[in-house]
mmCIF file of the N, C-alpha and C atoms, coordinates in Angstrom:
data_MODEL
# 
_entry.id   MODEL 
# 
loop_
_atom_site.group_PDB 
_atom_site.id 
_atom_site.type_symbol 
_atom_site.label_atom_id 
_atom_site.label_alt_id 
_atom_site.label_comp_id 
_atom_site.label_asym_id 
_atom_site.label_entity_id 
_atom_site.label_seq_id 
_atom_site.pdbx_PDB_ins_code 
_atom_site.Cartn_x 
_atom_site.Cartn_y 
_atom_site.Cartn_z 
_atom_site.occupancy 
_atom_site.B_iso_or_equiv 
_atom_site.pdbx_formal_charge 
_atom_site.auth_seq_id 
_atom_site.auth_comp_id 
_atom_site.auth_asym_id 
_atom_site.auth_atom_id 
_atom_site.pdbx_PDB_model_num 
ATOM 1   N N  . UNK A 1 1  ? 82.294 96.858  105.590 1.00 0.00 ? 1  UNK A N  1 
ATOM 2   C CA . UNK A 1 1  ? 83.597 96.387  106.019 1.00 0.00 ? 1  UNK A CA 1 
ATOM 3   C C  . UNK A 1 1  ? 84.415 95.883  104.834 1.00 0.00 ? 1  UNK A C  1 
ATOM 4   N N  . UNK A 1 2  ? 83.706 95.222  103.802 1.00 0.00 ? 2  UNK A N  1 
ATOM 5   C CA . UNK A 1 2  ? 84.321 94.200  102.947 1.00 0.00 ? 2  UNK A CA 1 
ATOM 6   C C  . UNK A 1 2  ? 84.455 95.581  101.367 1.00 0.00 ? 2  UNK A C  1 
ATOM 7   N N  . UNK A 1 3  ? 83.459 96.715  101.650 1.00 0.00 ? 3  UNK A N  1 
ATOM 8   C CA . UNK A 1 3  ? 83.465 97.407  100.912 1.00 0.00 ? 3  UNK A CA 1 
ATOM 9   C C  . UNK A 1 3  ? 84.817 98.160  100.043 1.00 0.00 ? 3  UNK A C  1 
ATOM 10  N N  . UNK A 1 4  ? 85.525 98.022  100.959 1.00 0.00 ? 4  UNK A N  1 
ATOM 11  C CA . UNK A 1 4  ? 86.478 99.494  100.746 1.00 0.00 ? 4  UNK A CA 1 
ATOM 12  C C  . UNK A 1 4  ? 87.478 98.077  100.091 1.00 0.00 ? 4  UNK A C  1 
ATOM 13  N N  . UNK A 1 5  ? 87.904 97.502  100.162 1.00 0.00 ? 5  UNK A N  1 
ATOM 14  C CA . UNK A 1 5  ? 88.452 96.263  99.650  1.00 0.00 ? 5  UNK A CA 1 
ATOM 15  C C  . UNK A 1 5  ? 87.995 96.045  98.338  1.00 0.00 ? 5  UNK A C  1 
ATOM 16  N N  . UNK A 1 6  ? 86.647 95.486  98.068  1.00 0.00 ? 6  UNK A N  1 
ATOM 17  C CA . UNK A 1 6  ? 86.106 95.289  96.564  1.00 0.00 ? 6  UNK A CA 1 
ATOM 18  C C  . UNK A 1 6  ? 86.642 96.356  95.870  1.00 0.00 ? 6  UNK A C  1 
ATOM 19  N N  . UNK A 1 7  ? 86.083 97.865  96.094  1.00 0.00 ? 7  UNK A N  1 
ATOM 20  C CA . UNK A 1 7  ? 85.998 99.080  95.772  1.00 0.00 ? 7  UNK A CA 1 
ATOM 21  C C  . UNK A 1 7  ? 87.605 98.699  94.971  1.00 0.00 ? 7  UNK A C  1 
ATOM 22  N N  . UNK A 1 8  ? 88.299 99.072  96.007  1.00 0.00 ? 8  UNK A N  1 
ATOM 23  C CA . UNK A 1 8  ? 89.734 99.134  95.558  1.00 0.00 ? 8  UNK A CA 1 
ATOM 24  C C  . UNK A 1 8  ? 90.054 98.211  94.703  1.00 0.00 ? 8  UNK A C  1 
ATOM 25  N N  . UNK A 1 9  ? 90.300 96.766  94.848  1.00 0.00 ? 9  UNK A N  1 
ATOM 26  C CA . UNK A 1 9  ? 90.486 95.459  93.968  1.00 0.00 ? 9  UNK A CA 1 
ATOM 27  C C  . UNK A 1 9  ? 89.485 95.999  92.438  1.00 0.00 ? 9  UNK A C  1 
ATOM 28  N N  . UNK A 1 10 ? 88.239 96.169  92.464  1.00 0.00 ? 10 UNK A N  1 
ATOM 29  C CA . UNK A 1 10 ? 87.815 96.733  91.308  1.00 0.00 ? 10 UNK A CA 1 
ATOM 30  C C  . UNK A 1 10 ? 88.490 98.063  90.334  1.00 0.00 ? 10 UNK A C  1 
ATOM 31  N N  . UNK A 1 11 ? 88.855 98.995  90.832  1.00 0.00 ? 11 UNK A N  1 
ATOM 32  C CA . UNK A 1 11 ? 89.561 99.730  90.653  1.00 0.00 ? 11 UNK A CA 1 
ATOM 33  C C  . UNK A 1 11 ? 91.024 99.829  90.132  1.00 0.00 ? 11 UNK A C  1 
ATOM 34  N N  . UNK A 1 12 ? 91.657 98.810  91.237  1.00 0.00 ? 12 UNK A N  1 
ATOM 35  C CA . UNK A 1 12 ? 93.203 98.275  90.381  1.00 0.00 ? 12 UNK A CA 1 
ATOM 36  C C  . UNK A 1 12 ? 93.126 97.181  88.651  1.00 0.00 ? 12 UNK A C  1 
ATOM 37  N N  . UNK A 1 13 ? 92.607 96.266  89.469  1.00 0.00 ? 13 UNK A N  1 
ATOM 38  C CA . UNK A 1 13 ? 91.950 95.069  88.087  1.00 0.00 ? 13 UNK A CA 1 
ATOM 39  C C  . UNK A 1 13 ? 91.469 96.128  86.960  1.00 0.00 ? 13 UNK A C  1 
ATOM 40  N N  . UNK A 1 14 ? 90.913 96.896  87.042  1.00 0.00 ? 14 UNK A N  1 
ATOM 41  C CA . UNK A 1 14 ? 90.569 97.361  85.376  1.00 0.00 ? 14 UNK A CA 1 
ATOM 42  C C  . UNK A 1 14 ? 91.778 97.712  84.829  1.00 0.00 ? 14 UNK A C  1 
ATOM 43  N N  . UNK A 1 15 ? 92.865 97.961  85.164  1.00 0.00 ? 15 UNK A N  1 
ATOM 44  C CA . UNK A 1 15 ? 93.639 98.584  84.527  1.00 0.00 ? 15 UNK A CA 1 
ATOM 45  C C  . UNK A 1 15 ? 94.849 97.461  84.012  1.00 0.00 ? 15 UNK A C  1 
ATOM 46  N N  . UNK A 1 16 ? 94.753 96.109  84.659  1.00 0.00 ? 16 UNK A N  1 
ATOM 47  C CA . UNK A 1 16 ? 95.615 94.919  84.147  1.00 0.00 ? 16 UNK A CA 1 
ATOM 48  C C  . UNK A 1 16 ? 94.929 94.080  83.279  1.00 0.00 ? 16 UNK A C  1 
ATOM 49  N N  . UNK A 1 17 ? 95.345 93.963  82.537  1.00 0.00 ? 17 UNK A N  1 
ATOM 50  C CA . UNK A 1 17 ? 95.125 92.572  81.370  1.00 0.00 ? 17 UNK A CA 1 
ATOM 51  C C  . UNK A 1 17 ? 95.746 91.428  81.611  1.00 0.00 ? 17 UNK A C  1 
ATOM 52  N N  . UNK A 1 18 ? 96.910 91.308  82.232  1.00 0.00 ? 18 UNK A N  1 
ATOM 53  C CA . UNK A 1 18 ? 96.938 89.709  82.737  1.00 0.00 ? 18 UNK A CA 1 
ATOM 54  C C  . UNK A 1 18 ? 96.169 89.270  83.693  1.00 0.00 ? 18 UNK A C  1 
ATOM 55  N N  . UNK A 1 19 ? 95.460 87.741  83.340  1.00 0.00 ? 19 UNK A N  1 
ATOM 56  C CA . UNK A 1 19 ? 94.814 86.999  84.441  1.00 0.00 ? 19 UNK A CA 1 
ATOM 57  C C  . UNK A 1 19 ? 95.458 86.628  85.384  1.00 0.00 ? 19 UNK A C  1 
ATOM 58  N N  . UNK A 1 20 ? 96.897 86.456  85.717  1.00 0.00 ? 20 UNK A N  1 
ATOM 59  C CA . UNK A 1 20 ? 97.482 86.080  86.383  1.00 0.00 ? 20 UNK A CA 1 
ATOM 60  C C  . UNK A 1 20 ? 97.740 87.339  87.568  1.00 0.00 ? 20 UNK A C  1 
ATOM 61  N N  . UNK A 1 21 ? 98.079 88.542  87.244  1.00 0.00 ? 21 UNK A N  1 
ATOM 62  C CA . UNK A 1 21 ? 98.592 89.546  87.540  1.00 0.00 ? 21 UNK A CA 1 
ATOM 63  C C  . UNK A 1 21 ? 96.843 89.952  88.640  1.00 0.00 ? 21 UNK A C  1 
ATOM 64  N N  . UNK A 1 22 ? 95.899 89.908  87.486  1.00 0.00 ? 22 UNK A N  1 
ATOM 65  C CA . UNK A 1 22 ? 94.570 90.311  88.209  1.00 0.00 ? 22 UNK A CA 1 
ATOM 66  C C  . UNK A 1 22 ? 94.253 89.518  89.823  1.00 0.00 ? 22 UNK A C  1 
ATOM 67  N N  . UNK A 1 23 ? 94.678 87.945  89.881  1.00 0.00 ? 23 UNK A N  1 
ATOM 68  C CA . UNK A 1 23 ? 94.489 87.268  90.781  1.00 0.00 ? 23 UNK A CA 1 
ATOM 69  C C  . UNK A 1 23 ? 96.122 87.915  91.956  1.00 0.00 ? 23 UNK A C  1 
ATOM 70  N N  . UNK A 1 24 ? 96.778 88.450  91.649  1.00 0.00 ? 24 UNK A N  1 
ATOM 71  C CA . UNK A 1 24 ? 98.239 88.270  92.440  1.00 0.00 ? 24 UNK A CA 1 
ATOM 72  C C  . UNK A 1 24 ? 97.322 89.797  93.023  1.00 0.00 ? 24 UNK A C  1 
ATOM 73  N N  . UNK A 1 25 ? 96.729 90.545  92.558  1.00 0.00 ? 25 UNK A N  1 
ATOM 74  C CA . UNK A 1 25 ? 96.307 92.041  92.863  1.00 0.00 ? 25 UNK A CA 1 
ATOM 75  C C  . UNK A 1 25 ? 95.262 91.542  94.059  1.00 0.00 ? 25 UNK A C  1 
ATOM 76  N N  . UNK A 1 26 ? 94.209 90.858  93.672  1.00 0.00 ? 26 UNK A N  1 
ATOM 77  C CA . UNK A 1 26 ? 93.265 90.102  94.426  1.00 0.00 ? 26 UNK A CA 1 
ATOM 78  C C  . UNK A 1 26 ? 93.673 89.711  95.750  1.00 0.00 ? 26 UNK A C  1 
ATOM 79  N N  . UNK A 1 27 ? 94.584 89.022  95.809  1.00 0.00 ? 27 UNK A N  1 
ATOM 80  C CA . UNK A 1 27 ? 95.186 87.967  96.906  1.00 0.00 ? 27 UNK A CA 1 
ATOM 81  C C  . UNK A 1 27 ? 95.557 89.297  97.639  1.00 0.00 ? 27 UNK A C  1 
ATOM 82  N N  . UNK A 1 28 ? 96.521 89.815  97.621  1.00 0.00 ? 28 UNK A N  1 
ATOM 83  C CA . UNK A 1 28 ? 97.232 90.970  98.212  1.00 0.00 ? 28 UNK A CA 1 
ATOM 84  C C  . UNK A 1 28 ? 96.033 92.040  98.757  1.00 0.00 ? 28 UNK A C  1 
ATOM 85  N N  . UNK A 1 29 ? 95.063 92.136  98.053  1.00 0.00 ? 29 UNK A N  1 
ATOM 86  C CA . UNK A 1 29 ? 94.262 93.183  98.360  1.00 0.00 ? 29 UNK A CA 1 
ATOM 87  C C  . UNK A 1 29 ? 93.114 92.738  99.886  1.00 0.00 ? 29 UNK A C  1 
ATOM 88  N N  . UNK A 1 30 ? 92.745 91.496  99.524  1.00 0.00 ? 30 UNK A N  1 
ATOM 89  C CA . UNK A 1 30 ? 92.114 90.638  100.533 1.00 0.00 ? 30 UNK A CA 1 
ATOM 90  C C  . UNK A 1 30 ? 92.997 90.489  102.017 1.00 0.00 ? 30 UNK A C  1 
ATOM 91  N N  . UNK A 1 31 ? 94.282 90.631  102.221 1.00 0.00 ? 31 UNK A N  1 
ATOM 92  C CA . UNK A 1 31 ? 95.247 90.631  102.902 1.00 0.00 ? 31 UNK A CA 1 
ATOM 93  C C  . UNK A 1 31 ? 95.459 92.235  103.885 1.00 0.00 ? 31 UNK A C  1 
ATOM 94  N N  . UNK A 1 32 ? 94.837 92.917  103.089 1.00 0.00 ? 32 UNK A N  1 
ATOM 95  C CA . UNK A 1 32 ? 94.815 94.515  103.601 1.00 0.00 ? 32 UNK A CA 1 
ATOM 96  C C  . UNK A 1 32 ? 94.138 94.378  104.989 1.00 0.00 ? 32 UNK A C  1 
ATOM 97  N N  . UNK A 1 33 ? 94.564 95.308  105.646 1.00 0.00 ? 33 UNK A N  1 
ATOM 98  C CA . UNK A 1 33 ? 92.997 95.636  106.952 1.00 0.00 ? 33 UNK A CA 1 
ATOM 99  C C  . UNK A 1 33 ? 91.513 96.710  106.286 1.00 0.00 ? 33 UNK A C  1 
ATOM 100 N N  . UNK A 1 34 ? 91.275 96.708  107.461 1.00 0.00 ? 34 UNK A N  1 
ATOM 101 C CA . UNK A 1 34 ? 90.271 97.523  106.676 1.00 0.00 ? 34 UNK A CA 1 
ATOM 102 C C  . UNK A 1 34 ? 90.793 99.480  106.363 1.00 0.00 ? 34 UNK A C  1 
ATOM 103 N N  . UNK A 1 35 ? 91.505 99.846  107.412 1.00 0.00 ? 35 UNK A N  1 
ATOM 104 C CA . UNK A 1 35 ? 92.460 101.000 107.701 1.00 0.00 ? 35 UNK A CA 1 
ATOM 105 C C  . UNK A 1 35 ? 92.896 101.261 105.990 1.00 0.00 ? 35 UNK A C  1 
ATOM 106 N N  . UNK A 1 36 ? 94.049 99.963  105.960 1.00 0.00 ? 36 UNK A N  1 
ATOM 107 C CA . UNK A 1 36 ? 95.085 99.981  104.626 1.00 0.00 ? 36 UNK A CA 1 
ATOM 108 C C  . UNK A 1 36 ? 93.764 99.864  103.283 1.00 0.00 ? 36 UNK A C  1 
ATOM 109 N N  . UNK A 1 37 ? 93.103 99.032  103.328 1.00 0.00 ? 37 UNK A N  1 
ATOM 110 C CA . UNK A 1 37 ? 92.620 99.713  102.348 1.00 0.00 ? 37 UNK A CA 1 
ATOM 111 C C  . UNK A 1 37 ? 91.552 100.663 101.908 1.00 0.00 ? 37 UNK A C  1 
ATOM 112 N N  . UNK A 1 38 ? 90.776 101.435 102.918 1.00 0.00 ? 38 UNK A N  1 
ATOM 113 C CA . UNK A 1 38 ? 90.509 102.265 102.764 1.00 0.00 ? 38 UNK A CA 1 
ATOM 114 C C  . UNK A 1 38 ? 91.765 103.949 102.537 1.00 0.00 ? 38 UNK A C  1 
ATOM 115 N N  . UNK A 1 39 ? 92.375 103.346 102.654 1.00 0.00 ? 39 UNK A N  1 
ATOM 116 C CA . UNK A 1 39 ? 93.696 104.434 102.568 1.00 0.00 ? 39 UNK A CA 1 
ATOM 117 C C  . UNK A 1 39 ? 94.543 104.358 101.325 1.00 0.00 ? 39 UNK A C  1 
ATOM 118 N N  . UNK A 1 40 ? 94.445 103.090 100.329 1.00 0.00 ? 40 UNK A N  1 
ATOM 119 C CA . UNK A 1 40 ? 95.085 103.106 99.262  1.00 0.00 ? 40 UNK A CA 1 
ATOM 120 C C  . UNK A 1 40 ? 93.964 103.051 98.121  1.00 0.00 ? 40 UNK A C  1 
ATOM 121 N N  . UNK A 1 41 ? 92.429 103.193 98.955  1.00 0.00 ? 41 UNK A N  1 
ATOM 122 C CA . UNK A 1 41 ? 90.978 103.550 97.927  1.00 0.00 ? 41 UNK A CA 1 
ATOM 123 C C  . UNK A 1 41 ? 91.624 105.034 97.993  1.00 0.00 ? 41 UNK A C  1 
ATOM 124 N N  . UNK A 1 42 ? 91.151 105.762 98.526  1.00 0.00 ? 42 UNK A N  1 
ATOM 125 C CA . UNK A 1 42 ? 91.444 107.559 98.655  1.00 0.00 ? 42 UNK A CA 1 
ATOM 126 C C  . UNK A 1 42 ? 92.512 107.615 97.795  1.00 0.00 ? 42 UNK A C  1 
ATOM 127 N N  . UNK A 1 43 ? 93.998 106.836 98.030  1.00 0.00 ? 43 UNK A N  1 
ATOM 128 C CA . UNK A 1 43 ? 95.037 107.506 96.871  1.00 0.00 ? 43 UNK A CA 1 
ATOM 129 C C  . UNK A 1 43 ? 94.685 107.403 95.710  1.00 0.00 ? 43 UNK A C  1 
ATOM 130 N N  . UNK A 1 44 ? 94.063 106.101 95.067  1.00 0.00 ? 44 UNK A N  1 
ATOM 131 C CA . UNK A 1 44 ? 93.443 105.218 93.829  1.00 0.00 ? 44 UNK A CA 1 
ATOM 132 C C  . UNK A 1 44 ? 92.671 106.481 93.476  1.00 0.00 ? 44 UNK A C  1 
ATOM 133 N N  . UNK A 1 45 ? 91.810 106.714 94.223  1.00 0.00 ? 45 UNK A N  1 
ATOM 134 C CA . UNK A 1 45 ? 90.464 106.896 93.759  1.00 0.00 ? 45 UNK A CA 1 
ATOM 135 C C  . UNK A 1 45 ? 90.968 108.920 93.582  1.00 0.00 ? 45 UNK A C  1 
ATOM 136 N N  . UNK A 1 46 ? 92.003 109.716 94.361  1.00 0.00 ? 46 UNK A N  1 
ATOM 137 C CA . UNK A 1 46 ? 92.197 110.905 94.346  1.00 0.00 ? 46 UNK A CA 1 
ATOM 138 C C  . UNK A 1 46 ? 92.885 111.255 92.898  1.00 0.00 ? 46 UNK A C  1 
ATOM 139 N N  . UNK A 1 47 ? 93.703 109.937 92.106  1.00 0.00 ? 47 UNK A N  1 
ATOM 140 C CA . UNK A 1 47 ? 94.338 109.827 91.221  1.00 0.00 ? 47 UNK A CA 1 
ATOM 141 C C  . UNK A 1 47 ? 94.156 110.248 89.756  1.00 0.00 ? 47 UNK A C  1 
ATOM 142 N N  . UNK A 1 48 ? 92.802 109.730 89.935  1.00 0.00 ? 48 UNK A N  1 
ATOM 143 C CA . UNK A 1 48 ? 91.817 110.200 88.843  1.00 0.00 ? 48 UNK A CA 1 
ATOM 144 C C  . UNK A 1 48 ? 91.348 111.087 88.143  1.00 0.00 ? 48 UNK A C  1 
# 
């Protein structure tokens, strides 16, 4: 359940260097359903 969330939050965070910016990504991502972010893992992750 909590998977597709980490997944994603791990995924965005590597690519910011502000600490501040990393936690504003965090907050927002924790806020997702489980739907939304398994759906913006697939775009993330198709991107590649």
């Amino acid at each position: 359940m909590r998977r597709s969330r980490l997944a994603l939050f791990f995924r965005l965070q590597a690519k910011v260097r502000d600490v501040d910016r990393i936690e504003l990504v965090g907050r927002r991502v924790a806020m997702l359903s489980r739907e939304e972010a398994v759906y913006w893992l697939s775009n993330v992750s198709s991107a590649d």
